[in-house]
N, C-alpha and C positions, 0 to 999 in steps of 0.2 A: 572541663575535661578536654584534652588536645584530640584531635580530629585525626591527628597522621596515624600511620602503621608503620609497622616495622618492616624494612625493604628487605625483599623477598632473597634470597641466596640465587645468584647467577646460573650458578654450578649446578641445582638442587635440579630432577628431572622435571618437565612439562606437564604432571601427568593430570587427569582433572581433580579436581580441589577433592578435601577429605568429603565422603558422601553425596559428592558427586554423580550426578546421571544423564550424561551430554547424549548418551544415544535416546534413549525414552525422554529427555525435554524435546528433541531434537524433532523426533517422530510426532509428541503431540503439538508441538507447534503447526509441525506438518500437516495434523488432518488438522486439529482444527479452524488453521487458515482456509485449510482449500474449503473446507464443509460451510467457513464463515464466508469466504469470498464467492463463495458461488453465488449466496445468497446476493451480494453487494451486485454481484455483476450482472446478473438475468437481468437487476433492473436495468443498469446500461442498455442493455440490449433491446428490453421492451423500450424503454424510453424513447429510444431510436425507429423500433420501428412498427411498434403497438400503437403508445398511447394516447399517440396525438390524436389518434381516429377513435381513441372509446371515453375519454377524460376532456378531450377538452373542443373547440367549436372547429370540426376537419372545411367550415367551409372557406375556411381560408389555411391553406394549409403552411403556408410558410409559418407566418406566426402560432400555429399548435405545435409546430416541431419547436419552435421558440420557446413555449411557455414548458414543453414538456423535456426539452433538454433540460430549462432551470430548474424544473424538480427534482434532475439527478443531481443539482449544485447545491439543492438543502441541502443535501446531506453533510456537504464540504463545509458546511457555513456549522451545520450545528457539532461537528469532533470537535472546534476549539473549545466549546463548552462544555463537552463529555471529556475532553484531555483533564482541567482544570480538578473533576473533580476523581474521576478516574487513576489519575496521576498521582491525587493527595491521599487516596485511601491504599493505593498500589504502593506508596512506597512506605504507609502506617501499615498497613494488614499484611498485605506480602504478595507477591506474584499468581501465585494459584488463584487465590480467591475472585480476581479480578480477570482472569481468562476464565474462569466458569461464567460466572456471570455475563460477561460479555456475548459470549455464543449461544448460551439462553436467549438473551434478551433480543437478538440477529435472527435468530429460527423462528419466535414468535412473532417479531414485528413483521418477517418477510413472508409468512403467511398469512398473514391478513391480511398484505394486500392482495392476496388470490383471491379474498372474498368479497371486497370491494366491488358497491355497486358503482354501474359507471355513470358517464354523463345524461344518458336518456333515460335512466329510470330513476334518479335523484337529481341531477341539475348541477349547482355548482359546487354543491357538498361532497359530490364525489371526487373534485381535485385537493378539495380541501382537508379528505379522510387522507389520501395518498400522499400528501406534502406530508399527514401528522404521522405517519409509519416509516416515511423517509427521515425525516427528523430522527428516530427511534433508531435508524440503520445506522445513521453519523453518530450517534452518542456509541453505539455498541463498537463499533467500527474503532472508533477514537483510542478505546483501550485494546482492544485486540491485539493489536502489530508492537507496542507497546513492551505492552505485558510479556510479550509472547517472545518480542525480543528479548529483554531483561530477563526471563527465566533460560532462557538457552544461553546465551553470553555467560550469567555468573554459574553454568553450568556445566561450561566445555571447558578444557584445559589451556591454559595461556595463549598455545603456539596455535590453535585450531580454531581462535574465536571465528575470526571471518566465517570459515567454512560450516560450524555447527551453527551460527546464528543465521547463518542464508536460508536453510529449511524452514522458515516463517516466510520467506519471499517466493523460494520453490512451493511450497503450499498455496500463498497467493494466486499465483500461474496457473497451478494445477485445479483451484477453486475456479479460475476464469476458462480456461479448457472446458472443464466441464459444464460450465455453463454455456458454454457456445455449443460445445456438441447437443446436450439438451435441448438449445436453440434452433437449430440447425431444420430437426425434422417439425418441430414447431411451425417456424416459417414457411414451410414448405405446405400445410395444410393450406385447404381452401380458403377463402377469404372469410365467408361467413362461419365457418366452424372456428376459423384461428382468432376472432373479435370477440365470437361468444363467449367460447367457451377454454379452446386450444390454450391460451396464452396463460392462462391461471393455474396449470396442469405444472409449471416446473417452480411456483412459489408455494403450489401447496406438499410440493415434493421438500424444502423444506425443514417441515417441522420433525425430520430425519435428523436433523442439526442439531436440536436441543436434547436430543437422546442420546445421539452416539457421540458429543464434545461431551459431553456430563461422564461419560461411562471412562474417556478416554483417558481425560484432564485429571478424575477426583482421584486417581491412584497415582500421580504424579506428587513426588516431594519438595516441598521449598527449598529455594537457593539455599548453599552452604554459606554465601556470602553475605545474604538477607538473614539468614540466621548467625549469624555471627557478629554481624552490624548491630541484631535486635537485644542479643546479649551483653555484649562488649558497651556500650555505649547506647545504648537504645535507638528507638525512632525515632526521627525529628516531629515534632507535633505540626510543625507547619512547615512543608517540605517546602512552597513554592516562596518563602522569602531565604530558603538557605540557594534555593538556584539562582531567582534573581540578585543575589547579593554576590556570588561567590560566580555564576557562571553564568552572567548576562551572556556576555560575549558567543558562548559556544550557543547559548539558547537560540541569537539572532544566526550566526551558521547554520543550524540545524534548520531555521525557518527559512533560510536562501535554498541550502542544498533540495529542500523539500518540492522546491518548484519546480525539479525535474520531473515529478509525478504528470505535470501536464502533458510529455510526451506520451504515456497512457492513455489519459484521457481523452485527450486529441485522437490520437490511434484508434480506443476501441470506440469513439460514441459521436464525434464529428466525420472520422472518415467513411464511419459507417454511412451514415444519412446522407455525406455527399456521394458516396460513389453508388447508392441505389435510390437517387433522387433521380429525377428527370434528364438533369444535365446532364449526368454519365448512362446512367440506366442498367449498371448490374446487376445482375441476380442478388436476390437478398442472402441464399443458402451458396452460391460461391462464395460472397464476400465474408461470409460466418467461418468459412472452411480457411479462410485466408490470416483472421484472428486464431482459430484452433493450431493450425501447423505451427504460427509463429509463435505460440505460448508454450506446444510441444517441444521448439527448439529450443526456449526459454528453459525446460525445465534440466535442460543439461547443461544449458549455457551458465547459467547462474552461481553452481556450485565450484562447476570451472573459473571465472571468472572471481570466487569468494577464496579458492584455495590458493590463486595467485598472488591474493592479497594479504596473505598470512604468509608469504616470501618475498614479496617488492614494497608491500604498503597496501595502507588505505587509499592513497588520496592520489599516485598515478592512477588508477584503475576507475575507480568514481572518476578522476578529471576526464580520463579519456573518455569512459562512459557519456559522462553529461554533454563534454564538445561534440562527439560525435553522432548523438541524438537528435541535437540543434542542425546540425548540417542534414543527416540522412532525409529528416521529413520533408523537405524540400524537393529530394531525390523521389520519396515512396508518393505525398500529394500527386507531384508531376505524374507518377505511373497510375496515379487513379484519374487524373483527365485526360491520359492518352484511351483508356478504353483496353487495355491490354491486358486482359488478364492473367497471362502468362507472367508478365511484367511485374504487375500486380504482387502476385504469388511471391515470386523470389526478392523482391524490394522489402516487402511486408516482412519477412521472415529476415530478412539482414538486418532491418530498422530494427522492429520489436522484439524478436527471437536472439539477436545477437549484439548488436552495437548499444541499445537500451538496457538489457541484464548488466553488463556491466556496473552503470552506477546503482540499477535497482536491487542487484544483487549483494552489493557492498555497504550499502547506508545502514542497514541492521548493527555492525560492527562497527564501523567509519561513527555513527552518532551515538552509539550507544557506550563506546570507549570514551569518549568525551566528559563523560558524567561520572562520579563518584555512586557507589553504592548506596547509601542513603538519599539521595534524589534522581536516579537514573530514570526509575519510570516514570517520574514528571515532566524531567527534562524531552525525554524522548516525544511522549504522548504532547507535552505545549509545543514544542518545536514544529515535531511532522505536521500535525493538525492545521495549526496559522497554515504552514506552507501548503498543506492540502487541500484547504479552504481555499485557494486560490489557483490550486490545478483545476479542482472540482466545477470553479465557475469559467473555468478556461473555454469549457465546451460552448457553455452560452455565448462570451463573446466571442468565440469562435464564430458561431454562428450566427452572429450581428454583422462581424468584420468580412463575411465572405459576400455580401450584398445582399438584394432582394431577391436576386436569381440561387443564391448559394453555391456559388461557381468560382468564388473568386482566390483558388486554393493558395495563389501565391502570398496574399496577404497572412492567411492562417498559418502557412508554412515560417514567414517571417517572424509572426506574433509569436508562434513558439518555440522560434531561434532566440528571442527576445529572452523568453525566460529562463533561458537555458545559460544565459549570463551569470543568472545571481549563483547558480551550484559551482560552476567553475569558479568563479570568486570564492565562494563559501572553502572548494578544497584548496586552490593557493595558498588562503591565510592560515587554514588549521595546521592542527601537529599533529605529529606520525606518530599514533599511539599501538603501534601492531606486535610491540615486541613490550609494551609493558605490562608488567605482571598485574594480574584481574587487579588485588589487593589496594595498587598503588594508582589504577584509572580515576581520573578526576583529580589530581595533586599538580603542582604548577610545577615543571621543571625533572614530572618524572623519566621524561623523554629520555632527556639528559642523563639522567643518572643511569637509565638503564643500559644508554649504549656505552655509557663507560663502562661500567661493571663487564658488559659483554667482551670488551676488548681486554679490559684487565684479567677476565677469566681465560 
């Protein structure tokens, strides 16, 4: 059976596909990103500035902030393996199925680690309970953005993907917001209520997640485009040899462009440890306040930057995004070893709030047009994941590369100018899929075909 469609009529209006629901996918992307990512991010946060002192041996504390950044990097290590499988049942079973589950499985793992005993009253078993609930985060995580992508994409009308499919990333932001503000007054308790007991107070908050994503998600309908795929031609039984056969190519892009995540990573959970380590010595609840504003800006910045790209393109808007990400940290490091917090503050919020939404804002649409409907959510979920498996462990060597003192911002700034290479590459070589119609995403040459039709209509 031949795999093509019938190319869509130039002239015909934009509007969203027959039974179509770009406003309700759009919204449930929406919470349940931010409800999923909160969970993803407290840990960042503890990670940063809990756990070294209750999981692991604080009488050396360089290396507990070592071991306990790399439990935030399981996680990154285990989404290639939740994409794989994730990806193969999301593009057999269908979009919904796979964003319920997911934020199930997110609300319960991340409250468990609330209950997690720690290193004095079990020993070494307790970093070992917390790597296996972090593991549980990266498998749940892996599908989420995913899934969550592909159902808003084949949800929203041609000319608006960028823009409907950003709300999974403004969710993100708004998932990290929130966890910082939760964070905020946490930190600021005393030291012995904040070790005991304080810290377990916003991962048993929680299991909120697995209640109100379940309420949000089960009344949402599947793709018109997944069901139309499912009818017409059925599902592929084995989605991951029709991508690797038909769309290595965009796979290995989507795994370059993914490495822009480390400008994240770096931002929320190295910069944090450096700038209220000894070297600098910030407040822990200013520097929380400095993550919050710039995610605040983030969350207008994003959609701005997504609606720009459904009138210029994908791939100006990610390129600038990712070059400009590369340079700024360099700029925002620099203002966390001057000591300025004023500095601090407006640096933070230029880098992460504004010049970083850019590509993070766009990659939902930018990777996700790349793929055909019968493999889109494998493609997406193997792609991000490889590449996020490697932002995620960015923080650790981050925190190798900065020395023994962890002062050493200029190399870190460098290191994740470094990675900020492969997305730039990744948007040069791709193609500008912004004006093609849902139906014909993932075909060789529909670029082409589209903008003629445009000029001949």
């Amino acid at each position: 059976m031949s795999d093509s469609v019938a190319p869509r009529d130039p002239a015909a209006p934009l509007d969203a596909p027959p039974g179509g629901q770009p406003k309700k996918a759009a919204t449930a992307a929406w919470i349940g990103s931010a409800l999923e990512y909160y969970d993803f991010f407290i840990y960042g946060s503890a990670a940063a500035l809990i756990f070294p002192k209750i999981f692991f041996d604080d009488s050396d504390p360089a290396t507990a902030t070592l071991l306990s950044l790399g439990t935030f990097g399981v996680a990154y290590a285990a989404r290639p393996v939740g994409a794989l499988f994730l990806g193969h049942f999301g593009d057999r079973l269908g979009r919904k199925k796979i964003m319920v589950f997911t934020l199930i499985l997110m609300g319960v793992s991340t409250f468990l680690i609330g209950c997690l005993p720690t290193r004095d009253q079990v020993g070494t078993l307790a970093p070992v309970l917390l790597v296996l609930c972090r593991v549980l985060q990266g498998i749940s995580a892996a599908g989420e953005q995913a899934s969550a992508n592909s159902m808003t994409l084949e949800h929203a009308p041609p000319d608006r993907r960028g823009f409907f499919t950003s709300f999974t990333l403004s969710g993100t932001q708004g998932g990290q917001l929130l966890a910082t503000l939760v964070f905020i007054p946490i930190a600021a308790m005393p030291e012995d209520q904040l070790l005991s007991w304080g810290w377990r107070v916003p991962f048993w908050l929680s299991i909120a997640v697995a209640v109100v994503g379940y309420v949000i998600r089960r009344k949402l309908e599947e793709t018109p485009a997944f069901a139309q795929q499912a009818a017409s031609e059925g599902v592929v039984k084995l989605p991951l040899l029709i991508l690797l056969r038909e769309h290595w190519a965009d796979v290995l892009r989507v795994i370059a462009g993914a490495l822009v995540a480390s400008v994240s990573t770096i931002f929320t959970v190295w910069a944090l440890a450096y700038a209220t380590s000894d070297a600098v010595g910030m407040d822990r609840s200013s520097m929380l306040w400095v993550a919050a504003l710039a995610n605040l800006v983030a969350l207008a910045a994003i959609p701005l930057w997504a609606t720009l790209s459904d009138r210029i393109g994908r791939r100006p808007v990610f390129l600038a995004g990712a070059a400009g990400s590369g340079v700024m940290m360099f700029v925002y490091l620099w203002a966390i070893s001057t000591g300025s917090y004023p500095l601090i503050l407006v640096l933070g919020i230029i880098t992460f709030g504004v010049v970083y939404s850019a590509a993070n804002g766009i990659w939902p649409s930018f990777y996700g047009e790349m793929f055909s409907t019968r493999v889109r959510l494998s493609g997406m979920a193997i792609g991000t994941q490889i590449g996020f498996a490697v932002a995620g462990f960015a923080v650790t060597f981050a925190a190798e590369i900065a020395g023994p003192d962890g002062d050493d911002w200029f190399s870190v700034a460098l290191f994740t100018a470094a990675l900020c290479i492969p997305p730039v590459l990744a948007a040069i070589t791709a193609r500008e899929t912004h004006r093609v119609p849902t139906e014909r995403l993932g075909e060789r040459g529909a670029e082409n075909v589209t903008e003629r039709a445009t000029v001949s209509a």
